[in-house]
mmCIF file as gemmi writes it, N, C-alpha and C atoms, coordinates in Angstrom:
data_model
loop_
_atom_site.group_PDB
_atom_site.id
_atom_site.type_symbol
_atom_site.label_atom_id
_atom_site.label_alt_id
_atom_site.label_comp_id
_atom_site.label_asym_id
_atom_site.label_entity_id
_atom_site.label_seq_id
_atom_site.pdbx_PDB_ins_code
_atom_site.Cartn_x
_atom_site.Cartn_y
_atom_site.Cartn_z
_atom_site.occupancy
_atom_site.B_iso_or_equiv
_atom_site.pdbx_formal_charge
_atom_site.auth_seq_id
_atom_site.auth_asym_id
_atom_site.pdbx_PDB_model_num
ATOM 1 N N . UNK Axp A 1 ? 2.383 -0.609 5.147 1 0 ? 1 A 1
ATOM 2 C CA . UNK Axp A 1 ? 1.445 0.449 5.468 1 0 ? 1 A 1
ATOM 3 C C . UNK Axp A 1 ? 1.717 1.014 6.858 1 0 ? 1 A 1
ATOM 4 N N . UNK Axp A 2 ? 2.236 0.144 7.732 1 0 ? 2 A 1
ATOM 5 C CA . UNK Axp A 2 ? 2.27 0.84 8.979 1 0 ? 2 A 1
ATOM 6 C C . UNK Axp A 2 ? 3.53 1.499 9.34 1 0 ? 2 A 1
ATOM 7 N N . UNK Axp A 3 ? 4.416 1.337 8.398 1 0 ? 3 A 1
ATOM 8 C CA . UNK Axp A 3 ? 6.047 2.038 8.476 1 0 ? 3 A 1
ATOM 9 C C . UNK Axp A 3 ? 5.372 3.146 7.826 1 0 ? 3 A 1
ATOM 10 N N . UNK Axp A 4 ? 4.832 3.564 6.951 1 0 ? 4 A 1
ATOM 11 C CA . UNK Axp A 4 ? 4.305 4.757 6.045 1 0 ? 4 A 1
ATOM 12 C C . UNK Axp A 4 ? 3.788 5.578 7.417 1 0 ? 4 A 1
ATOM 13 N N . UNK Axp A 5 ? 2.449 4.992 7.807 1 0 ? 5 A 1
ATOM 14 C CA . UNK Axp A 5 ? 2.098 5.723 8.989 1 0 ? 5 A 1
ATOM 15 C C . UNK Axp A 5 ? 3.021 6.016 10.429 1 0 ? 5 A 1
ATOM 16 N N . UNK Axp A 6 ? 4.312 5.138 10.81 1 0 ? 6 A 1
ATOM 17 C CA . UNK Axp A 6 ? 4.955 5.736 11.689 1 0 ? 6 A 1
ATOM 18 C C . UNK Axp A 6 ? 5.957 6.774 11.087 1 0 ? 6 A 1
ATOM 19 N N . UNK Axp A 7 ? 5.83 6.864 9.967 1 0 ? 7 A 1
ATOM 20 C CA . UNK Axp A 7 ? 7.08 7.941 9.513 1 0 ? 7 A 1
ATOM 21 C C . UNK Axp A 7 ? 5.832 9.538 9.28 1 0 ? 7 A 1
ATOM 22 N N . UNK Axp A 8 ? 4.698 9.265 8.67 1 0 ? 8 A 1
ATOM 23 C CA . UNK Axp A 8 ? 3.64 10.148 9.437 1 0 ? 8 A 1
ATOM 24 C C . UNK Axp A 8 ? 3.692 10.553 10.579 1 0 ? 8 A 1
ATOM 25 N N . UNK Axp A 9 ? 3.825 9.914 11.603 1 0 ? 9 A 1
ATOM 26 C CA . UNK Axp A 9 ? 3.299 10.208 12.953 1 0 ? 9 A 1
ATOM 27 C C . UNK Axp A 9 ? 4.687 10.88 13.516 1 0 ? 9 A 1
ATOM 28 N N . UNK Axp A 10 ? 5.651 10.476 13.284 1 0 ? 10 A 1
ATOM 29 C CA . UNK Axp A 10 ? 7.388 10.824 13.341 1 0 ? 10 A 1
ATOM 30 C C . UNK Axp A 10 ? 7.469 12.665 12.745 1 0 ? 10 A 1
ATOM 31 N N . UNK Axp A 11 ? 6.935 12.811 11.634 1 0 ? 11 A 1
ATOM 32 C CA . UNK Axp A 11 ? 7.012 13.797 10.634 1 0 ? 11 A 1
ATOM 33 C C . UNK Axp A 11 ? 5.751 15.101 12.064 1 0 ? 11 A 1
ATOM 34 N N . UNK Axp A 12 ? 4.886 14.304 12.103 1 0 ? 12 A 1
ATOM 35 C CA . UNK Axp A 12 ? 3.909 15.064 12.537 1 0 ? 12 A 1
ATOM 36 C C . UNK Axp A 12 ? 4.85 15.951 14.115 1 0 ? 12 A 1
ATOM 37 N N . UNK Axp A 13 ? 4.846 14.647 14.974 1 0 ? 13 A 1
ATOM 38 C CA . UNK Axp A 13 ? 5.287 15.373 16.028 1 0 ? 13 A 1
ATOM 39 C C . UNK Axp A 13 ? 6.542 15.958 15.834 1 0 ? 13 A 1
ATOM 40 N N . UNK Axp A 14 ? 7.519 16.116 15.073 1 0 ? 14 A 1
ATOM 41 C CA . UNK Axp A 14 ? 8.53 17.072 14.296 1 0 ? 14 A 1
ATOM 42 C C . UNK Axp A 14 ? 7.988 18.361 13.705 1 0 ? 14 A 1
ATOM 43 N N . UNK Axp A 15 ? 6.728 18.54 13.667 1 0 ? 15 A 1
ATOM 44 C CA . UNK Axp A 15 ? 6.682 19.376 12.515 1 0 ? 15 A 1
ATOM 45 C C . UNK Axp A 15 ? 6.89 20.769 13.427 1 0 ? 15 A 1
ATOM 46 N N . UNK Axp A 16 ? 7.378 21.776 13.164 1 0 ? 16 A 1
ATOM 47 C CA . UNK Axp A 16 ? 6.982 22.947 13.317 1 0 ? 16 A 1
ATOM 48 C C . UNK Axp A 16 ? 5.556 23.832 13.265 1 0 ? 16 A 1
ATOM 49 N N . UNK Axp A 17 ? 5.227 23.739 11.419 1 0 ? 17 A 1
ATOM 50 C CA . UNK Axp A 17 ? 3.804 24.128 11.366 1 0 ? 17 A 1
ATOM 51 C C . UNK Axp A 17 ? 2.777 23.502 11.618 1 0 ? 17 A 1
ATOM 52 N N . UNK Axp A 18 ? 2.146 22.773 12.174 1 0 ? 18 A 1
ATOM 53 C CA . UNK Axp A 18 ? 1.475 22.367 12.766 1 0 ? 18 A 1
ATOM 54 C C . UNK Axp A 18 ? 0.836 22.898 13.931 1 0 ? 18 A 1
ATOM 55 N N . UNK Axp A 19 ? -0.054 23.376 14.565 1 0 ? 19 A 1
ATOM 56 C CA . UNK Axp A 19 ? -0.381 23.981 15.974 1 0 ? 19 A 1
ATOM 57 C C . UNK Axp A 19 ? -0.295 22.784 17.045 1 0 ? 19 A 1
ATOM 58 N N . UNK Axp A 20 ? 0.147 22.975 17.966 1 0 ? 20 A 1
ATOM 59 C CA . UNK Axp A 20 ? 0.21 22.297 19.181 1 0 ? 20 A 1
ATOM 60 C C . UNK Axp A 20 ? -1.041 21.507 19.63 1 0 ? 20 A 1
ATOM 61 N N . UNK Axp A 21 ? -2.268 22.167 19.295 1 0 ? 21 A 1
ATOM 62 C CA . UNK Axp A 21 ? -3.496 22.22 19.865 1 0 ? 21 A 1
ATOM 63 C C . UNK Axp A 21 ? -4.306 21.052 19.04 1 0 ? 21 A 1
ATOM 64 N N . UNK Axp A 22 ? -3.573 20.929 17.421 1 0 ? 22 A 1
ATOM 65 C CA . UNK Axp A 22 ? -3.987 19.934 16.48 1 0 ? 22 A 1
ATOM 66 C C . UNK Axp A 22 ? -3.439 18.277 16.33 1 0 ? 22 A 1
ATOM 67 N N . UNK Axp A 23 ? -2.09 19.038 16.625 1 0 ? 23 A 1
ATOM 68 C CA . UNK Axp A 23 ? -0.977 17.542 17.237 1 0 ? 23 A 1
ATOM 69 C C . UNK Axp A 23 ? -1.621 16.383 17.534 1 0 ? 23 A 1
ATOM 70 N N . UNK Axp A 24 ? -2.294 16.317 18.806 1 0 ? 24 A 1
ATOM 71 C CA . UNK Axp A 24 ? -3.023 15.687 19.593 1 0 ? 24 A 1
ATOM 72 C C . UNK Axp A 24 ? -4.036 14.493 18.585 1 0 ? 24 A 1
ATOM 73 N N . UNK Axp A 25 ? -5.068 15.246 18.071 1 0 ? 25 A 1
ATOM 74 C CA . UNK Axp A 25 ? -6.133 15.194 17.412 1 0 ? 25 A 1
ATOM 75 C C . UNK Axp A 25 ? -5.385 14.668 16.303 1 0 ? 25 A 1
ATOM 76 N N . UNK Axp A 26 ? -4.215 15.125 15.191 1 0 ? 26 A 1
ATOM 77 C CA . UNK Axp A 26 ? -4.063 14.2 14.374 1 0 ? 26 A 1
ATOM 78 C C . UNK Axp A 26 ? -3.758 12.872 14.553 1 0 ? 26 A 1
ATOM 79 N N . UNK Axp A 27 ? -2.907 12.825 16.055 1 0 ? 27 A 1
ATOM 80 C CA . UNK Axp A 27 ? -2.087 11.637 16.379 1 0 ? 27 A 1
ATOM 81 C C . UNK Axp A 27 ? -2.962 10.694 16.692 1 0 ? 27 A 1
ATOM 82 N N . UNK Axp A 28 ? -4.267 10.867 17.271 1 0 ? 28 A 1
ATOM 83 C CA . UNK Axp A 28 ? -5.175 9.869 17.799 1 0 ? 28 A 1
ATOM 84 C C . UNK Axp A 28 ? -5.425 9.264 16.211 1 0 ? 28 A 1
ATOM 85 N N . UNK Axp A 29 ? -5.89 10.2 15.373 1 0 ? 29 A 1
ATOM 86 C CA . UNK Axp A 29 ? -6.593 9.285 13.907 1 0 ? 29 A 1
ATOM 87 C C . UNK Axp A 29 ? -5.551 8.408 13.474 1 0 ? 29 A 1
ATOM 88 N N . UNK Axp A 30 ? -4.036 9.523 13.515 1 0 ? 30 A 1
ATOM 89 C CA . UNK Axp A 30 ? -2.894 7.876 13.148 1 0 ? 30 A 1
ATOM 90 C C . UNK Axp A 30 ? -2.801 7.081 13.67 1 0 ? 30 A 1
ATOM 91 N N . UNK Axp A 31 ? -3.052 7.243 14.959 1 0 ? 31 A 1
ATOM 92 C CA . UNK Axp A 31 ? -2.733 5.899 15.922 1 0 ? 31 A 1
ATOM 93 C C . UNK Axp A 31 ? -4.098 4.739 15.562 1 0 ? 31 A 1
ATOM 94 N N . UNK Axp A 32 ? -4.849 5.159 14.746 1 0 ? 32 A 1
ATOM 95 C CA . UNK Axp A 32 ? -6.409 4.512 14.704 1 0 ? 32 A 1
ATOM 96 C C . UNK Axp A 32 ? -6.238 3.893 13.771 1 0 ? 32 A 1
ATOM 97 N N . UNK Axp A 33 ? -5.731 4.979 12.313 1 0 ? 33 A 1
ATOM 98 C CA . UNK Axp A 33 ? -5.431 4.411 11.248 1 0 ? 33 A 1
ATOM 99 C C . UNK Axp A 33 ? -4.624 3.427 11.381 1 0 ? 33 A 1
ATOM 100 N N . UNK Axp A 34 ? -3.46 3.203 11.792 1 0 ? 34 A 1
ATOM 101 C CA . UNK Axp A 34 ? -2.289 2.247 11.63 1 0 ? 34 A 1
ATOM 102 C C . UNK Axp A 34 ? -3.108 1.076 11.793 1 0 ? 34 A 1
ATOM 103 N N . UNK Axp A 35 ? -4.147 0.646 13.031 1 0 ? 35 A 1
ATOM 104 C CA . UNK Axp A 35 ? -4.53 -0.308 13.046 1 0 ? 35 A 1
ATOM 105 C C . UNK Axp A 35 ? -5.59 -1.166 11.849 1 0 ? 35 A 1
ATOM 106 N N . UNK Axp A 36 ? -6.344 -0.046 11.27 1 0 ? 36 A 1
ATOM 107 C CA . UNK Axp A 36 ? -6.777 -0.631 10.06 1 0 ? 36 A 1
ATOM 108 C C . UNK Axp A 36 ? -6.408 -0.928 8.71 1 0 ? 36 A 1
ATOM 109 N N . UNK Axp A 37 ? -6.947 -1.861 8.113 1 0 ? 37 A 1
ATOM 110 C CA . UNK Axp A 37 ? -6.528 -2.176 6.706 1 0 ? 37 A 1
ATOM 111 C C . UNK Axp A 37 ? -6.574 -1.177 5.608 1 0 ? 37 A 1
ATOM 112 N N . UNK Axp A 38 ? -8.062 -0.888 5.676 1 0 ? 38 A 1
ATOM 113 C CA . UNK Axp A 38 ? -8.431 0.143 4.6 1 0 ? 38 A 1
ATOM 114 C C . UNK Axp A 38 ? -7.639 1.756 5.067 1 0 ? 38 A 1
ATOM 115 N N . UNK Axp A 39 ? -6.817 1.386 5.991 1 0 ? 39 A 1
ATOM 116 C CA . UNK Axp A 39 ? -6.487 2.778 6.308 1 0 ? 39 A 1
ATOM 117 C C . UNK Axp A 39 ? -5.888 3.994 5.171 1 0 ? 39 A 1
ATOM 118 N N . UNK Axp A 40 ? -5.358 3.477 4.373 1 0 ? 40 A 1
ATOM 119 C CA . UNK Axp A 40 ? -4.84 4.339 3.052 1 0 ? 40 A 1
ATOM 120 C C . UNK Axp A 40 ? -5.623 5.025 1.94 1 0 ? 40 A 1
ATOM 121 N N . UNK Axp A 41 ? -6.59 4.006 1.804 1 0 ? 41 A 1
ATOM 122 C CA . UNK Axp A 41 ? -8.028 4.88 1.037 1 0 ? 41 A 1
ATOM 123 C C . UNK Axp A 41 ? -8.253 5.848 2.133 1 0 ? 41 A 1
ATOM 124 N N . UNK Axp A 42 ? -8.982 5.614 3.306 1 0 ? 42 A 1
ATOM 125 C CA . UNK Axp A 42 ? -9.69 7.009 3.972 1 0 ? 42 A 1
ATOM 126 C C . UNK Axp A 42 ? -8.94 8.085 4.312 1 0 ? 42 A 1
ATOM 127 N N . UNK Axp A 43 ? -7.077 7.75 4.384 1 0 ? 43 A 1
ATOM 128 C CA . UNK Axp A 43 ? -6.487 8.977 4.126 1 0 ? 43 A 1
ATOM 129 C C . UNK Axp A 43 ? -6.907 9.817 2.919 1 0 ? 43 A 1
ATOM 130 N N . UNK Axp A 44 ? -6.638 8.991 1.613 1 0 ? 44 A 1
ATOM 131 C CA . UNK Axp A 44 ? -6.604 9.572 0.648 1 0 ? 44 A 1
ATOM 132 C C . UNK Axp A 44 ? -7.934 10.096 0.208 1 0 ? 44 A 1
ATOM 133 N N . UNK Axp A 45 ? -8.533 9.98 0.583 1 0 ? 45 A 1
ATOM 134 C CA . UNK Axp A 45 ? -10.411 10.276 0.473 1 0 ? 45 A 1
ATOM 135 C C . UNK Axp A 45 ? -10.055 11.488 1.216 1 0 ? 45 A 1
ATOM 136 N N . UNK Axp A 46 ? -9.776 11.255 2.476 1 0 ? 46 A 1
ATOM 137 C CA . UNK Axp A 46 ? -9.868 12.616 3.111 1 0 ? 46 A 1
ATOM 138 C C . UNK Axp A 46 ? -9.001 13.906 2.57 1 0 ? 46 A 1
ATOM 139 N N . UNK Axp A 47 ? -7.95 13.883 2.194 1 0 ? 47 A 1
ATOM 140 C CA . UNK Axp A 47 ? -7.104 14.401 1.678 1 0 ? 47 A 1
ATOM 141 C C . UNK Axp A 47 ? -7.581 15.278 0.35 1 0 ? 47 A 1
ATOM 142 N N . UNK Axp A 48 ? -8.032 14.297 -0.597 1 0 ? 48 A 1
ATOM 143 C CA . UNK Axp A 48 ? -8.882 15.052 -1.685 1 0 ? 48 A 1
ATOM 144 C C . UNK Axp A 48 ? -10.047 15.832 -1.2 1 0 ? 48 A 1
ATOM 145 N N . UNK Axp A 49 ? -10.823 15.696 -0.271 1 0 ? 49 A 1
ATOM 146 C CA . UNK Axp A 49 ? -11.755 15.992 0.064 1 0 ? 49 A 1
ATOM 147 C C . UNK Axp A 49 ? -11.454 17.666 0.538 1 0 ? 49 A 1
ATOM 148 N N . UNK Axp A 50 ? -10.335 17.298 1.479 1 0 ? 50 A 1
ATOM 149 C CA . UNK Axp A 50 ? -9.839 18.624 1.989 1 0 ? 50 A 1
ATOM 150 C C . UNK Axp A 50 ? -9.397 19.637 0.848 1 0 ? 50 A 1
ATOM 151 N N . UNK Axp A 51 ? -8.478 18.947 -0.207 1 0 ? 51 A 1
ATOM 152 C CA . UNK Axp A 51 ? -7.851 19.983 -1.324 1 0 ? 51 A 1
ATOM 153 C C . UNK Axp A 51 ? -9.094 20.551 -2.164 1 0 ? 51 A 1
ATOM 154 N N . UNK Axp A 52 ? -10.12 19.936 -2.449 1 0 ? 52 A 1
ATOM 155 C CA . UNK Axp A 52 ? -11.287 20.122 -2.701 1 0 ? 52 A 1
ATOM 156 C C . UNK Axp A 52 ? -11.916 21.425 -2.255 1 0 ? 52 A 1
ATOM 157 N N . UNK Axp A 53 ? -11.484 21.8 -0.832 1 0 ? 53 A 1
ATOM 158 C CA . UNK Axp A 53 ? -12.399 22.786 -0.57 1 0 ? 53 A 1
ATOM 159 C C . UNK Axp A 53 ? -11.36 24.066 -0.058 1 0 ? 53 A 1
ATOM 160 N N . UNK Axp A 54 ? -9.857 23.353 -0.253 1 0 ? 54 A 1
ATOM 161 C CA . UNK Axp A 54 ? -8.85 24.318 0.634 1 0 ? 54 A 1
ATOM 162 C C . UNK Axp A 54 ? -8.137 25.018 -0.595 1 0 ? 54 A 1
ATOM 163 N N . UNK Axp A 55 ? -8.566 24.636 -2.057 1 0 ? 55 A 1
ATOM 164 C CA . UNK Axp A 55 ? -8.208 24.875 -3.594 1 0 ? 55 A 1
ATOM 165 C C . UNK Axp A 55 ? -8.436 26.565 -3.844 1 0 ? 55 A 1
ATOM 166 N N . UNK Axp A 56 ? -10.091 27.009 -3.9 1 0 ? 56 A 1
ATOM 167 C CA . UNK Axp A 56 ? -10.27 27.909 -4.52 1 0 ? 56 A 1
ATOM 168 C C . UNK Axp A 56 ? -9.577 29.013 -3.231 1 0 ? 56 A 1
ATOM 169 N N . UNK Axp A 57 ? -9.674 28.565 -2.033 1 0 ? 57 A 1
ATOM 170 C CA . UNK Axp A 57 ? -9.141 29.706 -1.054 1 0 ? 57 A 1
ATOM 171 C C . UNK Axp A 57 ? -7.301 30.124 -1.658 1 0 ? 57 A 1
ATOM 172 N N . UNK Axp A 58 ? -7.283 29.06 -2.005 1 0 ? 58 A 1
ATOM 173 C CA . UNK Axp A 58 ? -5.68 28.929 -2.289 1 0 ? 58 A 1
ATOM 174 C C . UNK Axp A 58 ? -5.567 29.812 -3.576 1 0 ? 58 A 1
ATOM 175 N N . UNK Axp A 59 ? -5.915 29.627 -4.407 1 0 ? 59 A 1
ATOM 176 C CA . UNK Axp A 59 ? -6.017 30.05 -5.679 1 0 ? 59 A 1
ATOM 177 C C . UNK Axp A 59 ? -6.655 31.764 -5.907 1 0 ? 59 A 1
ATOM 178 N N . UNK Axp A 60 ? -7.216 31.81 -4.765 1 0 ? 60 A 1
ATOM 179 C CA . UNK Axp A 60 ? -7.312 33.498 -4.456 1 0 ? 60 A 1
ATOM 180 C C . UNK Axp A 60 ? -6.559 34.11 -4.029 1 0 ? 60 A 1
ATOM 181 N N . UNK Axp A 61 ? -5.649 33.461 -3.229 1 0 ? 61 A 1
ATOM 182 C CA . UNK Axp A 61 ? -4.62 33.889 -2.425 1 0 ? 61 A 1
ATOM 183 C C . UNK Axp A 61 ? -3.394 33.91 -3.565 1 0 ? 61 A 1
ATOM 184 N N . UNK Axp A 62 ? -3.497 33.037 -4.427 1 0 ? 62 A 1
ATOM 185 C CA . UNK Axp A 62 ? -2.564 33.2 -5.431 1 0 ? 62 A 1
ATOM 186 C C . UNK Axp A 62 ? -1.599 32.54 -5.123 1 0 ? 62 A 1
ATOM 187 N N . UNK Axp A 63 ? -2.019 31.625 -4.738 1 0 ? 63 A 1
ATOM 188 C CA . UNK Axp A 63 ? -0.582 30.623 -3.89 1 0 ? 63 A 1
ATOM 189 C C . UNK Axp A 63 ? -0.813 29.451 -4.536 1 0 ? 63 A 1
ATOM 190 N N . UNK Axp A 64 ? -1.587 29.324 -6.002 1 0 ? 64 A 1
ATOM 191 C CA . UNK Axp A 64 ? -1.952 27.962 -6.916 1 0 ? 64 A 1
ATOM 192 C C . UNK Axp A 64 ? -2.124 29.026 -7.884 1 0 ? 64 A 1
C-alpha cells in the first residue's frame, strides 16, 4: 500500500495538469494517507464520491 501511494505522490509532483496551488494540499492527504491502514478505502470513497458529482458536468460537456 505504501509503494502504491509513493508512486501517487511521484505521479502527482510530475504531473503537468495539476495546478501548482493544489499540489501542496494533495501531497499533505498522501503524506497522511500513507501512514494509515484504512488508507485505500477513503481514497476510493472519495474518488467515487467525486465522479459522482464531476459525471453529469462531464456528460454535458460531452466528454462521457
Amino acid at each position: 500500500m505504501q509503494a502504491k501511494i509513493e508512486q501517487v505522490i511521484k505521479t502527482v509532483l510530475e504531473s503537468e495538469t495539476i495546478s501548482e496551488e493544489s499540489k501542496p494540499l494533495i501531497l499533505e492527504k498522501l503524506h497522511e494517507w500513507k501512514e494509515e491502514k484504512d488508507a485505500l478505502a477513503e481514497v476510493s470513497v472519495r474518488f467515487e464520491t467525486w465522479w459522482m458529482e464531476m459525471e453529469p458536468i462531464f456528460a454535458e460537456l460531452g466528454w462521457i
